[in-house]
N, C-alpha and C positions, 0 to 999 in steps of 0.2 A: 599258466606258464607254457603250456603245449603249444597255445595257441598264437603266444607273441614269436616261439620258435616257427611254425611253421609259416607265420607270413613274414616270417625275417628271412627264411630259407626261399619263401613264391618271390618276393618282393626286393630282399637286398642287392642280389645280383643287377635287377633291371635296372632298378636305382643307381648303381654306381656307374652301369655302360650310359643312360642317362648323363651323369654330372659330365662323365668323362668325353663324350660327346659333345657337350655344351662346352667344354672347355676347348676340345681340340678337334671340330669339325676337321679338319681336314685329312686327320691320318685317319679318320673313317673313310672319307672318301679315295684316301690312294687304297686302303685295304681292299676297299669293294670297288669296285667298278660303277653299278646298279644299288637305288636307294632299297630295292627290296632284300637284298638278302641281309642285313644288317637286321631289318625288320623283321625278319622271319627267326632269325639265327636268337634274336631277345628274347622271343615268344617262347623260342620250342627250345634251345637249347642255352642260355645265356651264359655258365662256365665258360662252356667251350668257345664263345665267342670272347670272352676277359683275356684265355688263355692264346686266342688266336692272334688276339690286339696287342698282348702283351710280345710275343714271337714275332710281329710284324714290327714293332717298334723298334724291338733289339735290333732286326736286322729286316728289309724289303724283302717279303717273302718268306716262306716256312721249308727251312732245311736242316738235315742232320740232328741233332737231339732236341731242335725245338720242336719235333714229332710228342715228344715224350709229354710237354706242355699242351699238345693237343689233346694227347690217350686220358691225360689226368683232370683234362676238364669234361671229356667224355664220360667218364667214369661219375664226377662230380654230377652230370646232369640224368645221369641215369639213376642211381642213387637217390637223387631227390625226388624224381618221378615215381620211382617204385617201392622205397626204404618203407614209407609209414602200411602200405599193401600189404606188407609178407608180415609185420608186425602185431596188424591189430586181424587178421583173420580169422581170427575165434568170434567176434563180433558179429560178423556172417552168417556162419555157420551157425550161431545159437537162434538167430531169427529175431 
């Protein structure tokens, strides 16, 4: 079970900027400018880029409290980077 969690958490994000892309190339394209940072933004941080996409849709551009959908997708990509870390560190430590 741990294990279907944590490639639903590596994998689900990518997967839906994926579909969501296949469906609506183009507000990728007004979002970014440049095919890389859309690329870079799945790898390393994908929340914050659902969060970004979803901000950009609402309205062109990211202003006033669609900040807060930024900070919470930030938080979302940190979290899954570091959560299992601080958890299983006894693991480590006993060698």
């Amino acid at each position: 079970m741990c294990c279907a969690i944590t490639i639903l958490i590596l994998f689900g994000p990518r997967l839906a900027l994926l579909v969501w892309w296949l469906i609506s190339p183009g507000l990728f394209d007004a979002a970014f400018g440049l095919w890389l940072w859309p690329l870079l933004f799945s790898i390393f941080a994908p929340f914050t880029m659902i969060f970004y996409m979803i901000s950009w849709y609402l309205s062109p551009g990211v202003s006033g409290l669609e900040w807060i959908l930024i900070v919470i997708g930030i938080a979302l990509d940190l979290s899954s980077h570091t959560g299992a870390g601080y958890r299983h560190r006894d693991r480590f430590l006993r060698g």
